[in-house]
Structures are given as C-alpha cells and as structure tokens.
C-alpha positions as CSV (number, residue, x, y, z in Angstrom):
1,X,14.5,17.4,41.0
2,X,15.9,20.9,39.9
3,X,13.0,23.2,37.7
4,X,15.6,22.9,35.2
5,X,15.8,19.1,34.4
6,X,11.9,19.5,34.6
7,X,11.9,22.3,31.8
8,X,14.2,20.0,30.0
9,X,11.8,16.9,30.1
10,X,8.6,19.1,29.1
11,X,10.3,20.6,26.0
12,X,11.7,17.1,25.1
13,X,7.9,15.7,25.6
14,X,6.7,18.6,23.2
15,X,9.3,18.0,20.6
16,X,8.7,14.4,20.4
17,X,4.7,14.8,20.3
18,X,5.2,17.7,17.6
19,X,7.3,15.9,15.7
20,X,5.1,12.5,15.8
21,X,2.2,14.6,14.7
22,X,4.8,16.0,11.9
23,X,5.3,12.8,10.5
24,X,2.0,11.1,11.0
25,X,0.9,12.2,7.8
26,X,3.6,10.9,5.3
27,X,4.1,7.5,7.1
28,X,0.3,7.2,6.6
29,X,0.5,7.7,3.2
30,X,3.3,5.6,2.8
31,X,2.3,2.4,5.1
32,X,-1.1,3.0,2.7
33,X,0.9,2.3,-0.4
34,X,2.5,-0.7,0.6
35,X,-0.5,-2.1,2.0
36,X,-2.2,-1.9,-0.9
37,X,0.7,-2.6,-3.4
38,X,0.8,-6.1,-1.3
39,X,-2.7,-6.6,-1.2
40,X,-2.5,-6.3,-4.8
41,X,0.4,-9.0,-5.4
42,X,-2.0,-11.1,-3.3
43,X,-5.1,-10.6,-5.5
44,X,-2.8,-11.0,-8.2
45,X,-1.1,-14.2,-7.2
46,X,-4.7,-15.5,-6.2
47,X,-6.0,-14.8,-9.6
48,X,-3.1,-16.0,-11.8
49,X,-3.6,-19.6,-9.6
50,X,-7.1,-19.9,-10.7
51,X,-6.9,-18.5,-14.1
52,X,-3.6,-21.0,-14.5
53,X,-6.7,-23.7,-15.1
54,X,-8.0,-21.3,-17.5
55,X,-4.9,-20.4,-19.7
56,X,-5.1,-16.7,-18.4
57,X,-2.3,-15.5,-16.4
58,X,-1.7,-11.9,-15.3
59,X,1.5,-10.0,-15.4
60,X,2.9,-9.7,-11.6
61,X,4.6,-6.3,-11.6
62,X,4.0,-3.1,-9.6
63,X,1.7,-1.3,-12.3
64,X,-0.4,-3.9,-11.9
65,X,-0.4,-4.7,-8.1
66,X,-1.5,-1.2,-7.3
67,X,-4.2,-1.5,-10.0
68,X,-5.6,-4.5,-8.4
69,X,-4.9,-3.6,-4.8
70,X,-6.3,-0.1,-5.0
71,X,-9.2,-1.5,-7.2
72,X,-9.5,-4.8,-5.7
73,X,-12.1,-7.2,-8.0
74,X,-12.7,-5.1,-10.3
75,X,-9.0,-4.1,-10.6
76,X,-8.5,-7.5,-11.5
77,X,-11.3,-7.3,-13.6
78,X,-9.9,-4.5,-15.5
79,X,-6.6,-5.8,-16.0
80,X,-7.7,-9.1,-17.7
81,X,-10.1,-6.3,-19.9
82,X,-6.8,-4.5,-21.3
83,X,-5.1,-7.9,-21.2
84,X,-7.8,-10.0,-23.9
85,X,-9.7,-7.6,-25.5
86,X,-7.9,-4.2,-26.1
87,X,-4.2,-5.9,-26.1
88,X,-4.6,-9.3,-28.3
C-alpha cells in the first residue's frame, strides 16, 4: 500500500475522532433534554392516571414535562402546588 493512501487514512482517522469529540458535547446536552423531557411526560402521564381517581389532573405540555422530568417527585409535587393553592 503506497505511504500516500496511508497518510490519507490517518488524517481521515483524525478528522473523524476530532470531530466526534467536537460534537460530543452538544449531542450530550441534547440526548439529556429529551431524556428528561420524556421522562417527564411519563411522570406526568403516571400522575394524572392516579390523580384521575382523585379529581386532580395535571396539564401535559412541555413546561411542565421538563419541570417534572428534571425535578422528578417533587416536580410533580410542585406542579400540583402552583396548580391548587397559588392558581385556584
């Protein structure tokens, strides 16, 4: 194999590691989001099912899926808080 071809394949190696590392970052932040904007529709979905029985339902909307998926319980917690007490 010519020294050439092999220059070529260690520079394409480099950009494609450089450029992974690049872009590790953002993509974290951004697979991070979603995970906890759908963890959040889950929480939220969970507690609207049992607080159906209860006659308190929670809004499912973005706002408050990343409340309750970056807050978890107490998110949820929170949310009902604004919901009853501060917004009759």
């Amino acid at each position: 194999m010519p020294f050439e071809t092999v220059l070529a394949y260690f520079f394409l190696l480099l950009f494609l590691y450089a450029s992974t590392r690049l872009l590790a970052g953002p993509l974290r932040v951004i697979f991070d989001f979603l995970y906890h904007f759908f963890l959040g529709m889950g929480l939220l979905w969970t507690a609207n099912a049992i607080g159906r029985h209860f006659g308190a339902t929670l809004a499912l909307n973005p706002y408050t899926a990343l409340v309750a998926g970056f807050l978890h319980i107490p998110g949820i917690l929170l949310l009902f808080l604004l919901k009853f007490w501060l917004l009759p």
